[in-house]
N, C-alpha and C positions, 0 to 999 in steps of 0.2 A: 146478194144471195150467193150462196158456194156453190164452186162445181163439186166439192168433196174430192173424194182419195183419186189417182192415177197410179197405178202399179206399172212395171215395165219389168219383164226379163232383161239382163244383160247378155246377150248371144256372145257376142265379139267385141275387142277395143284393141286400141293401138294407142301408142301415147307420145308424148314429143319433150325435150327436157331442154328449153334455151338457151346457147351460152350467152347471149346480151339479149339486150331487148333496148330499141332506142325509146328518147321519152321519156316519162314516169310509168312504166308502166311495171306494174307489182308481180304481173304475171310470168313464173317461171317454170311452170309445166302444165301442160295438159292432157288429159287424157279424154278419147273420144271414143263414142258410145252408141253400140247398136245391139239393136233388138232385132226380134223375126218378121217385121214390116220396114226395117233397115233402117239409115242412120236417125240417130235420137237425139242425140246433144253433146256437151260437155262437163267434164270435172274439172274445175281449172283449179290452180295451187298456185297461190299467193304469197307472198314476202310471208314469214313468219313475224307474227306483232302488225301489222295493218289489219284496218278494218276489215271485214272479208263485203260483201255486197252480197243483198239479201236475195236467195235462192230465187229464180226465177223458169217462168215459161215463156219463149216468143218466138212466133215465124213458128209454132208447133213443134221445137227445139228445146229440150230443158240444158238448164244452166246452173251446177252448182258448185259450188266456191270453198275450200279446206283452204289451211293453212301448210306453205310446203313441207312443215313437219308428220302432215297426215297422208303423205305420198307414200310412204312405203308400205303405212297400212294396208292403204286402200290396194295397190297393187300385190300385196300380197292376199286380200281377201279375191280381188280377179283371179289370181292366178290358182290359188286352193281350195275354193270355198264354189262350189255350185246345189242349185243356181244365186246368184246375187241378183237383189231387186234395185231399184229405186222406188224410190215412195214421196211423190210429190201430193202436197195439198195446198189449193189457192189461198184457203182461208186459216193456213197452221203455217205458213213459212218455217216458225223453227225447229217443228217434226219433218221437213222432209230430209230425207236419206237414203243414203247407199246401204244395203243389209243382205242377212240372211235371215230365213224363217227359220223357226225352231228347228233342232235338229238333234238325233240323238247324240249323245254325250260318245265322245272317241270314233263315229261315225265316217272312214275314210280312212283311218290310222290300219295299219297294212303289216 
């Protein structure tokens, strides 16, 4: 049975850009995530071309996974674009995401 949708505000992030990483490990930046009941999870950014690992929730932390070439996106929708959600669902893994809701078209353009 599903828990169905979790939405979250994004309040505030910070983010971290690795110069090595010992191991295997694919992970080369993250960014971390907090809402208005405080911190919430991570963005992590992966080697571009590996698998990414499928979007998760644990420890009440959500976990989701781009490819390091979706880093600039994303931190460009943080930085321009409010508010930004996440959008986690148990039972849809591959809809959940980082977004915006509708918004009027040139909206913010000054």
């Amino acid at each position: 049975m599903g828990k169905g949708i979790e939405v979250k505000t994004i309040e505030k992030y910070s983010y971290m850009l690795f110069s090595s990483r010992s191991g295997n490990s694919d992970t080369k930046a993250v960014i971390m995530i907090t809402a208005a009941e405080g911190f919430i999870g991570y963005i992590n950014f992966m080697t571009d071309g590996c698998q990414l690992p499928e979007t998760e929730k644990r420890y009440n932390l959500f976990y989701f996974y781009y490819h390091m070439s979706d880093f600039p996106v994303i931190v460009d929708m943080l930085r321009n674009e409010g508010p930004v959600y996440i959008f986690y669902m148990d039972d849809n893994k591959e809809n959940c995401r980082i977004s915006t809701t509708l918004e009027i078209v040139g909206e913010g353009e000054k």
